[in-house]
C-alpha positions as CSV (number, residue, x, y, z in Angstrom):
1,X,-63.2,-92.7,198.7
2,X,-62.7,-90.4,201.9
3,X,-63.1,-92.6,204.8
4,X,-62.8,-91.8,208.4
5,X,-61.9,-94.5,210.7
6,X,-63.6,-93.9,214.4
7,X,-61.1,-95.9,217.0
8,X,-58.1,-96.9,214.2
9,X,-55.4,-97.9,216.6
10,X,-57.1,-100.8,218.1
11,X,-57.0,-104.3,217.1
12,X,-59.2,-104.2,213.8
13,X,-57.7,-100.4,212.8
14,X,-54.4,-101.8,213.0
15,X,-54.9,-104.0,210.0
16,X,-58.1,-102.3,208.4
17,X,-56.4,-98.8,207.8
18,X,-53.7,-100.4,206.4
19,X,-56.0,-102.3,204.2
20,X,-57.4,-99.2,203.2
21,X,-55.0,-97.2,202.1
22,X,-53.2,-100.1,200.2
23,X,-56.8,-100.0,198.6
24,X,-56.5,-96.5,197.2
25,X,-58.8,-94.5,199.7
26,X,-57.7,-91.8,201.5
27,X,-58.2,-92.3,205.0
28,X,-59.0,-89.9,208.2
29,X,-57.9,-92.0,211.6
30,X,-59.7,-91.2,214.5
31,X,-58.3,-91.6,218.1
32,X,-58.5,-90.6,221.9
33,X,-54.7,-90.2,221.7
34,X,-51.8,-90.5,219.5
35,X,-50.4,-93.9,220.8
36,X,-48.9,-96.1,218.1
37,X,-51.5,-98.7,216.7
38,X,-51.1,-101.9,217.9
39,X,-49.8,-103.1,214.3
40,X,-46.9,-101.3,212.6
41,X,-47.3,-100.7,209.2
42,X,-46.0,-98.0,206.4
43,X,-49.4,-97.0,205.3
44,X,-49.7,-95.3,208.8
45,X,-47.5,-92.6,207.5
46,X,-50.6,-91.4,204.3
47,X,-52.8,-91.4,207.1
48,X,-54.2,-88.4,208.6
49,X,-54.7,-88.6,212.2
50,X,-56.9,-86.5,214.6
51,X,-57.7,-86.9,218.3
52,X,-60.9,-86.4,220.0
53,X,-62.5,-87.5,223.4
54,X,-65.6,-89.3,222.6
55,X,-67.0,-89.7,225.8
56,X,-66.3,-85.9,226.5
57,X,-67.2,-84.5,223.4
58,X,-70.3,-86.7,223.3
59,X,-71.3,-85.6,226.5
60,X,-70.9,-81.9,224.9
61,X,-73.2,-82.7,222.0
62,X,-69.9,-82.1,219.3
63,X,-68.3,-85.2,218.4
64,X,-70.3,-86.3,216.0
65,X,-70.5,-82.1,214.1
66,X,-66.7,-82.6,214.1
67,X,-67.0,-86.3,212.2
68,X,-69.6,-84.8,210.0
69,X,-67.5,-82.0,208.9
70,X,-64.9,-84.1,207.9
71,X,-66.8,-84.6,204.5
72,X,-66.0,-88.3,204.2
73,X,-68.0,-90.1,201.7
74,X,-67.7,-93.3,204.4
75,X,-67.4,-93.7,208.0
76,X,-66.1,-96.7,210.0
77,X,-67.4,-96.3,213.7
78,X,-65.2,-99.0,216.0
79,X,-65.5,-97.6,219.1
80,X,-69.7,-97.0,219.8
81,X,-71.2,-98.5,222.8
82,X,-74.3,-96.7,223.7
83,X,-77.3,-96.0,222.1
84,X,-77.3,-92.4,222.2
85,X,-73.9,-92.3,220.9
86,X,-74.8,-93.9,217.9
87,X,-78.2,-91.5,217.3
88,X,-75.9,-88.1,217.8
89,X,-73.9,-89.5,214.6
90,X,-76.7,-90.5,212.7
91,X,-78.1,-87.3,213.2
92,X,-74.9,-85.2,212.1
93,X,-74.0,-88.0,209.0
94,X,-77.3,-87.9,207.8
95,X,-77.6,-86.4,204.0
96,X,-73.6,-85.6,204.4
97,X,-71.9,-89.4,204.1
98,X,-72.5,-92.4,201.6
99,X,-72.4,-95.2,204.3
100,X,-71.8,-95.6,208.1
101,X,-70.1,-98.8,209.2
102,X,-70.6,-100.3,212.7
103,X,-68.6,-102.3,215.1
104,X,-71.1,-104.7,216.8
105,X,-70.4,-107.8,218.9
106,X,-71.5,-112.0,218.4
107,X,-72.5,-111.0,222.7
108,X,-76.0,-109.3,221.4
109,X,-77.3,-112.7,220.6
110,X,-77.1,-113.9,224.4
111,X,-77.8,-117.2,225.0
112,X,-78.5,-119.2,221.6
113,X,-81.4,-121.8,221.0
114,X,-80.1,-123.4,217.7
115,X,-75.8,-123.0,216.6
116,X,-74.4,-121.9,214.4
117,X,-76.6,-118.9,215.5
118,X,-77.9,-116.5,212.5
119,X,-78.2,-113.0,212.2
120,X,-81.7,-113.4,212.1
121,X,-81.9,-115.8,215.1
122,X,-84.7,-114.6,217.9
123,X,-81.6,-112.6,220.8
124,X,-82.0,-113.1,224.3
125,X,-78.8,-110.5,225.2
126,X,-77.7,-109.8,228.6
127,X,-75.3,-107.4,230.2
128,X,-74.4,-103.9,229.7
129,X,-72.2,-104.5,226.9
130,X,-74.5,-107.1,224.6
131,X,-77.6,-105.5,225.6
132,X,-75.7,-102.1,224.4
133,X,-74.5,-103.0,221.3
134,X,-78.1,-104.9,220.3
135,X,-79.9,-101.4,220.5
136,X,-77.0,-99.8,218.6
137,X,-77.7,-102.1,215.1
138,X,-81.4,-101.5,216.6
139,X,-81.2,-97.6,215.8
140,X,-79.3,-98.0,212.9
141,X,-80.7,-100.7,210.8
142,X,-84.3,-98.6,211.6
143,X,-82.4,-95.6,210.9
144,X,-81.6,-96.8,207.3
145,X,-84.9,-98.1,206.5
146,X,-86.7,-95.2,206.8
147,X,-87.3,-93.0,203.9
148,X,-84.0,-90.8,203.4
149,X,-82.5,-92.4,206.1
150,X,-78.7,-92.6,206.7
151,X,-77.3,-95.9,204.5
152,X,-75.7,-98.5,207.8
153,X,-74.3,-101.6,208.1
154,X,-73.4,-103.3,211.2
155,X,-70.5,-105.8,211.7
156,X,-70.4,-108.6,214.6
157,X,-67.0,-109.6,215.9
158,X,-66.4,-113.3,218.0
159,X,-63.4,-112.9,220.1
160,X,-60.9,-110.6,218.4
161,X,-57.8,-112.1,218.3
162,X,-54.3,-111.5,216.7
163,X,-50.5,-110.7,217.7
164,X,-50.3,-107.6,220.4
165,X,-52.8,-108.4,223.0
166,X,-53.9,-111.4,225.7
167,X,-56.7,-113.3,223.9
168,X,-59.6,-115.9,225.1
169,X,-57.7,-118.9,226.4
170,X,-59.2,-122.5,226.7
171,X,-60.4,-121.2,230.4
172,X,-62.6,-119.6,228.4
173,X,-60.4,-116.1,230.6
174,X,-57.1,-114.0,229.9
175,X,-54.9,-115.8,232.8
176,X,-51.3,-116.4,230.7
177,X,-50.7,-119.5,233.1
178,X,-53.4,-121.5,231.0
179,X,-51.1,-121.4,228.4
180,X,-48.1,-122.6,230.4
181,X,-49.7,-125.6,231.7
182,X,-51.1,-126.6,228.8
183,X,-47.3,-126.5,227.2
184,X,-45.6,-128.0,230.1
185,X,-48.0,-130.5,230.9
186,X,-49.1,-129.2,234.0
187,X,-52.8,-130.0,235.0
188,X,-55.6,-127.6,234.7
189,X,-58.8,-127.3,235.8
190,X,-61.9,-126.2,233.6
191,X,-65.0,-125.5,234.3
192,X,-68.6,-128.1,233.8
193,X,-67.0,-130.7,230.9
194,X,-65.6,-128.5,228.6
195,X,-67.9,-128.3,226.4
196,X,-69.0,-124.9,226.2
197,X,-67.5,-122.9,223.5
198,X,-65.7,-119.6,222.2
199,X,-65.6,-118.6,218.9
200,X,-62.7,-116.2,217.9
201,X,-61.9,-114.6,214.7
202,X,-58.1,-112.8,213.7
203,X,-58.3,-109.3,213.6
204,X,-57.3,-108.8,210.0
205,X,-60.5,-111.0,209.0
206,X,-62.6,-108.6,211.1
207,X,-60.8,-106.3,208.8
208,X,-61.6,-107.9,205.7
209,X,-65.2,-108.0,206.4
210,X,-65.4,-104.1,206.8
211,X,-63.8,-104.0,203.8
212,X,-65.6,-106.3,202.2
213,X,-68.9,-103.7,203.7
214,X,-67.8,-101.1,201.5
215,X,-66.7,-102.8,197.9
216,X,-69.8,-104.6,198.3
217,X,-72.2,-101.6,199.6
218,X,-75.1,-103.1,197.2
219,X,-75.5,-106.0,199.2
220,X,-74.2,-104.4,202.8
221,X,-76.5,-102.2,203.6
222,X,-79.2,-102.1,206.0
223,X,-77.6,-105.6,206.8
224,X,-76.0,-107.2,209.7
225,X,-72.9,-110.2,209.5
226,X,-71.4,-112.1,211.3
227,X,-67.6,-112.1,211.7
228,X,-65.8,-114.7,213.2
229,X,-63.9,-117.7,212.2
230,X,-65.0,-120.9,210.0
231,X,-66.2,-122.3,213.6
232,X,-65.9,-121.9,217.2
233,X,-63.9,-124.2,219.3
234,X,-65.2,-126.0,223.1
235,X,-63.1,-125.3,226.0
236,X,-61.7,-129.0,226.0
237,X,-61.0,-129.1,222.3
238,X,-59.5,-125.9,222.5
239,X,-57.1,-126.8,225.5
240,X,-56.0,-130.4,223.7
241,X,-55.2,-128.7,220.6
242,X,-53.0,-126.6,222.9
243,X,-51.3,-128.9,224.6
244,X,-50.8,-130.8,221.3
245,X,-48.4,-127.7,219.7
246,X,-46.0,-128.4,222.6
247,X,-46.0,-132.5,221.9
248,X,-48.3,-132.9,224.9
249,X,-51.5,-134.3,225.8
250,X,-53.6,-132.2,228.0
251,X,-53.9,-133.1,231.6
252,X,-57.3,-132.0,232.2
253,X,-59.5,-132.1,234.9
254,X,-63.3,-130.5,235.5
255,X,-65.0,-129.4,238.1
256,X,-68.6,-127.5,238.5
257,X,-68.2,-123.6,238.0
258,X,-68.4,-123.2,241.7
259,X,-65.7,-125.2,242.0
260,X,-63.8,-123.7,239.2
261,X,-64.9,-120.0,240.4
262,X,-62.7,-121.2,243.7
263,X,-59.9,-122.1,242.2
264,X,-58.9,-118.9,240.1
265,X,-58.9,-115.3,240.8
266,X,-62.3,-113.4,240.8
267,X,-61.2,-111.4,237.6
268,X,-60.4,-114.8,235.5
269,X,-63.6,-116.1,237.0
270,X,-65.9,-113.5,236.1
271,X,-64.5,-113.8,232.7
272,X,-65.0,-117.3,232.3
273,X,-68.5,-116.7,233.1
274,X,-69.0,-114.3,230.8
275,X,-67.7,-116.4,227.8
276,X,-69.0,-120.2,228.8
277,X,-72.4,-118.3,229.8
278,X,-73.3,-117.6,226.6
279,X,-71.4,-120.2,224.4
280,X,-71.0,-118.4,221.1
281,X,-71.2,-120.0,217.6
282,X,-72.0,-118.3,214.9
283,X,-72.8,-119.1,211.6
284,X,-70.8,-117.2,208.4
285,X,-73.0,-117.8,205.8
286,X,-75.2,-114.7,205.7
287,X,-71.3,-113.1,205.3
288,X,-70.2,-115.4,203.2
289,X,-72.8,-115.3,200.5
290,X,-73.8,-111.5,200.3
291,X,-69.8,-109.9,201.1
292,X,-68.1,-112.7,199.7
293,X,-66.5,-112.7,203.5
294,X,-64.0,-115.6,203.8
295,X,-61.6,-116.2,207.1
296,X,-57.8,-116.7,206.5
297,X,-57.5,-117.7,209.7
298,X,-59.2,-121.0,211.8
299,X,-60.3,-120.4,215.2
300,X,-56.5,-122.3,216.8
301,X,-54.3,-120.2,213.7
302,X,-55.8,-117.2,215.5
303,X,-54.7,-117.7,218.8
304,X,-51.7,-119.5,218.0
305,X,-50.3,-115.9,216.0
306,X,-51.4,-114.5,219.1
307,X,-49.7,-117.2,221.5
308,X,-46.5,-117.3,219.7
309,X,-46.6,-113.0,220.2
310,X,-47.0,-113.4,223.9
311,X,-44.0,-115.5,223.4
312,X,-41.8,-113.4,221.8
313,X,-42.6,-110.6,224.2
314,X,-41.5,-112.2,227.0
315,X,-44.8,-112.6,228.7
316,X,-44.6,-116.3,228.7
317,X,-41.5,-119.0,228.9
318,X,-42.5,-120.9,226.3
319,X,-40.8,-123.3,223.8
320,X,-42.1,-121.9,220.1
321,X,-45.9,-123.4,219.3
């Protein structure tokens, strides 16, 4: 198949266009620039590449004309945020592609009543971001069952993690010196108990399940999934499993968020908040049983490809994990 790639140099493009082209389709990459992906890989060289402005050429009503007359029989869409965004492309694709793939987030379920969470579960999102990717798989999954409507599927990322980029630490934030306490033994403070919870998932499984979307288009469409890891990890966990790949135990202490705000910059704060706030967990099994999705990678293999990346980069002075 012919299958543009909307976003393909960021953290799930790096490995899914790769996995596409090793896959036999020929594949269209779409990107605001022409920076390198964050993955290196051979198969970027049988990979057409065209740059466009999304925001810009959104704003001008012709991003999604110039996707459609591309004449892919797919379309992977990574990088859609708003609502209107995602109705100018459903618009242009409709009657001119097979299938549109989605990029959603675990963050439109909100707060959760019952975990694992489903896909089905009654949402309660909040925030620009959640509540904007909720109406997105809104539009489409009405979009596609409508008569003639255009065939969707939308995908729902936990924390995407993987070697190239800072990822979720047991703070629940992106501050690098979590790490380094946790390997040298240092205390550090976390917020409530540590009990609230992240749940991340390695890039190339994110990867897999869009993939998996289009081998398995039967059972995909008009469908949302879940994709994260087998299961999501607490804050203290998390930080004592850390600790526990530099021979240490983790010196841990907790303190009420307020307390924990005070103690941090406002950036790592607000970050913590959004993560422990709503305390994803999300259940696999709708993925699992329809796409045939299954994780390589735990939760702690994730982060620890990630950590040991940081490493090697020299953006922390750490002994190997």
């Amino acid at each position: 198949m012919k299958i543009v790639v909307i976003g393909a140099t960021g953290h799930i493009g790096g490995y899914l266009v790769p996995r596409l082209v090793g896959a036999g389709h020929e594949v269209v990459a779409i990107s605001r620039g022409l920076r390198d992906p964050y993955r290196q890989h051979p198969a970027w060289s049988n990979v057409e590449r065209i740059t466009a402005d999304r925001v810009v050429e959104d704003a001008a009503g012709t991003f999604a004309g110039r996707i459609a007359d591309l004449d892919a029989d797919v379309v992977i869409d990574l990088v859609c945020f708003t609502r209107s965004s995602a109705a100018q492309l459903v618009e242009a694709l409709r009657g001119r592609v097979e299938l549109l793939v989605s990029c959603g987030t675990i963050w439109v379920h909100g707060t959760a009543t019952e975990v694992p969470v489903t896909e089905e579960a009654v949402r309660r999102p909040w925030g620009e971001y959640g509540i904007g990717k909720a109406e997105i798989e809104e539009h489409l999954l009405h979009e596609t069952r409508r008569a003639g409507g255009l065939r969707t599927v939308v995908l729902h990322p936990g924390h995407i993690s993987g070697p190239g980029w800072k990822v979720i630490n047991p703070a629940g934030n992106l501050d690098l010196e979590v790490w380094e306490k946790l390997a040298t033994g240092r205390e550090l403070v976390l917020p409530n108990f540590g009990l609230e919870t992240v749940h991340h998932v390695h890039a190339d499984d994110v990867a897999q399940g869009f993939q998996l979307a289009i081998e398995r288009q039967s059972e995909a469409v008009g469908n949302s999934f879940h994709i994260v890891s087998e299961r999501a990890l607490t804050l203290r966990g998390f930080a004592e499993a850390v600790a526990g790949w530099f021979g240490r135990e983790a010196l841990l202490r907790f303190e009420p968020f307020e307390e924990f705000r005070a103690q941090t910059t406002p950036e790592s704060a607000a970050t913590t908040l959004e993560h422990i706030s709503r305390s994803p967990s999300a259940s696999i099994d709708k993925a699992r049983r329809l796409l045939g999705y299954a994780p390589r990678y735990t939760s702690l293999e994730a982060v620890a490809e990630a950590v040991d990346w940081l490493r090697r980069d020299g953006q922390l002075a750490l002994s190997r994990p």
